[in-house]
C-alpha positions as CSV (number, residue, x, y, z in Angstrom):
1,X,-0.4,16.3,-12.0
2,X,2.4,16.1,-9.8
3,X,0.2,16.5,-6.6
4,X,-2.1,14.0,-7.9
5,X,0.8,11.5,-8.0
6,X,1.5,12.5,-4.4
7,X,-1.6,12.2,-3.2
8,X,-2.0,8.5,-4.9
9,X,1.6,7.8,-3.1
10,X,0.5,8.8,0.0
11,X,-2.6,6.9,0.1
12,X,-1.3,3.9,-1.4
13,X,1.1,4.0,1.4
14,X,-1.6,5.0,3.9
15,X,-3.3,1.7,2.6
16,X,-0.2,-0.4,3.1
17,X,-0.5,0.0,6.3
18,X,-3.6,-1.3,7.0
19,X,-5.6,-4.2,5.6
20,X,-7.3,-2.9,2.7
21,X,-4.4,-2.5,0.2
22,X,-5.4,-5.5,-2.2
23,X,-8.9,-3.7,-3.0
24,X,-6.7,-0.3,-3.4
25,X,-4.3,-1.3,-5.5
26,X,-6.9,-3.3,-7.7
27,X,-8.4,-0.3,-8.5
28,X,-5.4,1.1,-9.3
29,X,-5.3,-1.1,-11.5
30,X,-8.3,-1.1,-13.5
31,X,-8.0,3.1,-13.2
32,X,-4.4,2.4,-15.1
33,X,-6.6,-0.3,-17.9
């Protein structure tokens, strides 16, 4: 569980860096609802 987390972190900071965050994090999103 906790390495899932991680992983999500780390890509969602991955993603921050380039310019496809606003796709990532709406799935994110819709994954949480």
């Amino acid at each position: 569980m906790l390495d899932e987390f991680h992983y999500c972190l780390t890509s969602f900071m991955m993603n921050l860096k380039s310019d496809n965050w606003q796709p990532f994090v709406k799935q994110i999103l819709l994954s949480i609802v």
